[in-house]
C-alpha positions in Angstrom: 145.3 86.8 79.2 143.8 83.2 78.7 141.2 82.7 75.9 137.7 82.0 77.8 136.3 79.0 78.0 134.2 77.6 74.7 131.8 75.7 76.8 131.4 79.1 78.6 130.3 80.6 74.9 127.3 78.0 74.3 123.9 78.4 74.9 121.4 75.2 74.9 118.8 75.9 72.9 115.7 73.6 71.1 116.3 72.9 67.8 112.8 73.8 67.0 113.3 77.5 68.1 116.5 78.0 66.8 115.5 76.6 63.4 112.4 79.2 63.3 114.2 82.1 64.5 117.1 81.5 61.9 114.8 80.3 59.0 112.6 83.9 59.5 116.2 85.7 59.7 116.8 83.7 56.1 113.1 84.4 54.2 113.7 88.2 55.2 117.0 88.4 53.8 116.0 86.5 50.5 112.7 88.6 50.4 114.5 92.2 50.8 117.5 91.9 49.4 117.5 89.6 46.7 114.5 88.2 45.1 111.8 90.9 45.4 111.5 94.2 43.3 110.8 97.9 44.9 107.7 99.1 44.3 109.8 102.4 43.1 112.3 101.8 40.8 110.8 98.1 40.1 114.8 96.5 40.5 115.8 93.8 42.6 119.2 94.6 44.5 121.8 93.0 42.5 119.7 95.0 39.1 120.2 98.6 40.9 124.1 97.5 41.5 124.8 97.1 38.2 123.3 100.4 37.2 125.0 102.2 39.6 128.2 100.8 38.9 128.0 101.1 35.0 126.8 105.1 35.7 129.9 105.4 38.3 132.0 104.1 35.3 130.2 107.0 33.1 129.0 103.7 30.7 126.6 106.1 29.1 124.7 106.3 25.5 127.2 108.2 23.2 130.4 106.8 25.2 132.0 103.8 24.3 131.2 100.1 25.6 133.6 98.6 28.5 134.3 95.1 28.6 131.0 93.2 30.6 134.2 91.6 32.7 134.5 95.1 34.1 131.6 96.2 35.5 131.2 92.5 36.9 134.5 93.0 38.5 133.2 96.9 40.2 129.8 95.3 40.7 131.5 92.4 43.1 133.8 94.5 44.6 131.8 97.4 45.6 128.2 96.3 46.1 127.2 93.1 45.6 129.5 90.5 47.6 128.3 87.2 45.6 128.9 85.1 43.3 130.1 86.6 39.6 127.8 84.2 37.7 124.6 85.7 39.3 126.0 89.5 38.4 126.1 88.5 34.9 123.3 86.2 34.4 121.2 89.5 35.7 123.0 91.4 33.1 122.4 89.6 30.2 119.1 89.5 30.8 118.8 93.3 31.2 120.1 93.7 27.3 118.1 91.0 25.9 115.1 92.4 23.5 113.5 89.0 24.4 113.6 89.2 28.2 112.6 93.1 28.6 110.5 94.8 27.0 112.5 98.4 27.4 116.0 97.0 27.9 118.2 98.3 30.8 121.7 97.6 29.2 123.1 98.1 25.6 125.3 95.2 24.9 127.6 94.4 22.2 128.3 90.6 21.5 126.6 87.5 21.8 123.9 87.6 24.8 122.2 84.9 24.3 119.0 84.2 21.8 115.3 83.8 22.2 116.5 80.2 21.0 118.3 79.7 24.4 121.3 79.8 23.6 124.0 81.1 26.2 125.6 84.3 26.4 129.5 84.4 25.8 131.5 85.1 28.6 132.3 88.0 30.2 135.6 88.7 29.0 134.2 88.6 25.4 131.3 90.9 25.7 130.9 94.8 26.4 128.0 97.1 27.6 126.7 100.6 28.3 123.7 102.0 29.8 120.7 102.8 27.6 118.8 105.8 27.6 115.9 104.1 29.7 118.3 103.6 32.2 120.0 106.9 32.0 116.4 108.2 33.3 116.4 106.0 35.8 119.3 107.7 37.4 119.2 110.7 36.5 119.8 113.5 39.1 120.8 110.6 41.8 123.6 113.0 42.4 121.2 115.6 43.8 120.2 114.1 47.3 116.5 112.8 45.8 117.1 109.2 47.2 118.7 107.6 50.2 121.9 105.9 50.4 123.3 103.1 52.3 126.9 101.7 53.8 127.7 99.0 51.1 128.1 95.5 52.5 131.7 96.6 54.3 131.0 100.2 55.0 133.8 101.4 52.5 131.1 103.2 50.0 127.7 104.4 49.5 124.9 102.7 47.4 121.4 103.8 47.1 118.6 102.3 48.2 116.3 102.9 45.3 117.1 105.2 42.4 115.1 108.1 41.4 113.8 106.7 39.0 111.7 108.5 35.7 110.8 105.5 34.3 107.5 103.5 35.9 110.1 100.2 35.2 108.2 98.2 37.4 105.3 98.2 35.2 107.0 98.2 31.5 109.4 96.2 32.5 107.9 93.9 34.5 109.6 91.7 37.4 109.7 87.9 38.1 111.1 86.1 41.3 111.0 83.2 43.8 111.4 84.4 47.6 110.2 82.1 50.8 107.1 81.4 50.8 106.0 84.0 48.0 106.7 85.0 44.4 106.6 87.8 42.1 105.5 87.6 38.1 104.0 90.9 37.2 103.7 91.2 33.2 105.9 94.5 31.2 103.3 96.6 29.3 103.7 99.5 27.0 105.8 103.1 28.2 103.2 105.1 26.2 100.0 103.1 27.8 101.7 103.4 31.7 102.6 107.4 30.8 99.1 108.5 29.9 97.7 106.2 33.2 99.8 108.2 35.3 99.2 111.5 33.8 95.3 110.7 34.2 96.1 109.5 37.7 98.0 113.0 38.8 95.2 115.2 36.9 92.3 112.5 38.2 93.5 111.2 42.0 90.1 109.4 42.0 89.7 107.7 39.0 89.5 103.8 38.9 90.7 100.8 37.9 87.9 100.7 34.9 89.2 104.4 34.2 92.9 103.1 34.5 92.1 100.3 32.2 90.7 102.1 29.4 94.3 103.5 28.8 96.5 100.5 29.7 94.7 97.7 27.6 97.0 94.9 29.4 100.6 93.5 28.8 102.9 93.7 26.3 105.1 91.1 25.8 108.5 91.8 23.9 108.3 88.5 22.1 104.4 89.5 20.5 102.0 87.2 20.4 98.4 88.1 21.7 96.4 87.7 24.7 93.6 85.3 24.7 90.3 86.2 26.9 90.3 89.6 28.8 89.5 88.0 32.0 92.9 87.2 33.2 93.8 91.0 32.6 90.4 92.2 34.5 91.3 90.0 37.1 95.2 90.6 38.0 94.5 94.4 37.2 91.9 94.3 40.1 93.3 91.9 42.9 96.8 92.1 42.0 96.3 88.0 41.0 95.6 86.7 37.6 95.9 84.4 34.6 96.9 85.6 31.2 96.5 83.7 28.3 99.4 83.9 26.1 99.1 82.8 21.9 101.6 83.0 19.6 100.8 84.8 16.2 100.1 82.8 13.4 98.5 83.0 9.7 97.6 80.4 7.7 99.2 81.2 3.8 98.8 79.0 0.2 102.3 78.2 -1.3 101.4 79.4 -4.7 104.4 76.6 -6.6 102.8 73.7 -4.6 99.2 74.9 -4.0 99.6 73.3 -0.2 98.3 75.4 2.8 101.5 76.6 5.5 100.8 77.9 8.5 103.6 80.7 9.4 104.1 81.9 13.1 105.7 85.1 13.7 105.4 86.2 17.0 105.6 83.3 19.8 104.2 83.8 23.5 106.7 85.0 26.2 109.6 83.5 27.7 108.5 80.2 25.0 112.1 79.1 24.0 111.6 78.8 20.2 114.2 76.3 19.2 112.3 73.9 21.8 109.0 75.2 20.0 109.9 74.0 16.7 111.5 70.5 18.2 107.9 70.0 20.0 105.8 70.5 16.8 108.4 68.0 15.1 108.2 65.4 17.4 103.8 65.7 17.3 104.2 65.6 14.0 106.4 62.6 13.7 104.8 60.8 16.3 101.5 61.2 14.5 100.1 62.8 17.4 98.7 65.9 15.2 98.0 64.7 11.3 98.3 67.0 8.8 102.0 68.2 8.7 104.1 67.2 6.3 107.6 69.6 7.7 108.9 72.5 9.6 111.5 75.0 8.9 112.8 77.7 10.9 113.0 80.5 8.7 113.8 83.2 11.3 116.7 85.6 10.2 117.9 89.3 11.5 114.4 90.5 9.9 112.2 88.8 12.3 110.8 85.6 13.5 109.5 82.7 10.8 108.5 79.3 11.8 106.9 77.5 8.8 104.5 74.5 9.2 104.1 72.7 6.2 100.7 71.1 5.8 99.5 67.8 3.6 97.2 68.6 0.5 94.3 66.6 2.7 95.0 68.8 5.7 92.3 71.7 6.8 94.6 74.2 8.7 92.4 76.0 10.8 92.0 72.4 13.0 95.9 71.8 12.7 96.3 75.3 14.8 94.2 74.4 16.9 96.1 71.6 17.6 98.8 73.2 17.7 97.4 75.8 20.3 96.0 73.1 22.2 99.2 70.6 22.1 102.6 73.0 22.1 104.0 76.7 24.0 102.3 78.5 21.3 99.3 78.9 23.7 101.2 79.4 27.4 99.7 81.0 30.5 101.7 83.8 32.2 100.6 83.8 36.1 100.2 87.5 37.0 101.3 88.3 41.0 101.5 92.0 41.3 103.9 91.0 44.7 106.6 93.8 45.2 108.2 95.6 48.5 105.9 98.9 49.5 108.2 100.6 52.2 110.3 97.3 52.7 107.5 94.6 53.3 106.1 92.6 50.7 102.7 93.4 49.3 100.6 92.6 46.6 99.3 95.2 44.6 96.5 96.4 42.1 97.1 98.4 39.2 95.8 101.7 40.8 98.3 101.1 44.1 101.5 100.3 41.8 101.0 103.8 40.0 100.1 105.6 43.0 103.3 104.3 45.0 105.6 105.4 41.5 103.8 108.6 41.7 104.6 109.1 45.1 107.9 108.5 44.4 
């Protein structure tokens, strides 16, 4: 039997149509199944993976850590047919206190620091689930979600997990599709809990009603929010702008009798080694007068960045320099975006607890 003819096997078609039929066969794929959260279970695809594999492995609290290289290595080859770099870079940032506010993994070893400094690899580190987590799946094995053919048809994965734990609101979720993003804030478990427990007793109650028990985000670095506006705002439309500053109070050095200005809580996803290095450089550069040095004083106990102020200097204006000049005052964009019933959709704080409480 001859092989047919190639020619035979080509269709003409304009550039122009092929390019838009293949570029909306790309956004959807990106939008799906990689850079979007569920509504549900608030994970992206390649963050439900991992949890399923580590609960396949039986990685859970009160059992010992496995090596990270492991559950990369089942994650891969079961679920998630990409690269192993993007497996683990979702890991780490699902045990860092930093990143999430309720973290998804326990990890033991060096995962990186609010500093930015990089994980070890894989082969060096371990992890388990955490009990957060453990909710999160919890009675999967009792036909309460859906499951799909993995990427070759060999096994089952679900398609969201059952999910306890309103994740998409405490944890919060960030990504870059086509065409559209996602950055919806993490807020406090015992906030969201009583809003959906007055949402089941109260169907009708409204955003005002929702709002009196979820004041607005909480950040796992600290810091405070700045205006209520931005809150008001994304709470309502499912768009706003949050006004992030990092904690600060101004202290006397009783040996020298100078004013310091001590921060201890710095706005989120503000790399503080690149904090410190930007005050430095206004400093040296003369750009903010007043400071005489900085020191890191951060150690196991908490966070510590010490301005040191001239005799001359009045520190309330030097804040505000700072505030006005460095991270320590950031904006966090709020777009409630996530996938409601597999099409993107963005959200208000009423419609994101009434799609978890459907759930």
């Amino acid at each position: 039997m001859t092989a047919p003819n190639s020619r035979e096997r080509i269709l003409p078609r304009l550039i122009e149509e092929e390019m838009q039929q293949s570029f909306i066969n790309y956004s959807m794929s990106v939008i799906v199944s990689r850079a979007l959260p569920d509504v549900r279970d608030g994970l992206k695809p390649v963050h439900r993976r991992i949890l399923y594999a580590m609960n396949e492995l039986g990685l859970v609290p009160g059992r010992g850590y496995k090596k990270s290289a492991t559950v990369v290595g089942d994650v891969l080859g079961k679920y998630h047919p990409h690269g192993d770099s993007s497996v683990y870079d979702a890991m780490v940032r699902m045990v860092q206190e930093f990143s999430l506010r309720y973290p998804l993994v326990d990890g033991q070893g060096n995962f990186g620091s609010v500093d930015g400094d990089p994980a070890a690899a894989y082969r060096y580190t371990e992890a388990r689930l955490t009990r957060v987590s453990v909710a999160m799946l919890e009675d999967i094995d009792k036909n309460t979600v859906d499951f799909q053919s993995n990427y070759d048809d060999r096994l089952q994965e679900p398609t969201v997990l059952p999910s306890k734990v309103p994740n998409l609101l405490v944890n919060g979720s960030s990504g870059i599709a086509v065409g559209m993003a996602t950055n919806i804030p993490p807020h406090n478990l015992r906030e969201v809990a009583k809003a959906i427990e007055l949402l089941v007793d109260q169907p009708e109650s409204t955003i005002d009603d929702l709002r009196k028990v979820i004041k607005g985000p909480d950040f796992p670095t600290g810091g405070y929010i700045y205006g209520r506006q931005g809150i008001k705002d994304a709470y309502e439309t499912g768009r706003g702008r949050v006004i992030m500053r990092a904690r600060a109070q101004i202290e006397e050095k009783e040996s020298t009798g100078k004013s310091q200005i001590v921060i201890t809580e710095i706005p989120y996803q503000v790399n503080k080694e690149n904090l410190v290095k930007a005050i430095y450089e206004l400093a040296t550069e003369k750009k903010i007068e007043g400071i005489s040095n900085i020191n890191d004083e951060s150690d196991k106990d908490g966070m510590r960045i010490v301005v040191q102020l001239k005799r001359d200097a009045i520190p309330a204006v030097v804040l505000n320099l700072l505030y006005k000049h460095t991270a320590m005052q950031s904006t966090f964009g709020v777009i409630m975006l996530a996938l409601d019933r597999g099409a993107p959709k963005i959200m208000n704080l009423k419609q994101l607890l009434e799609r978890f409480v459907e759930h």
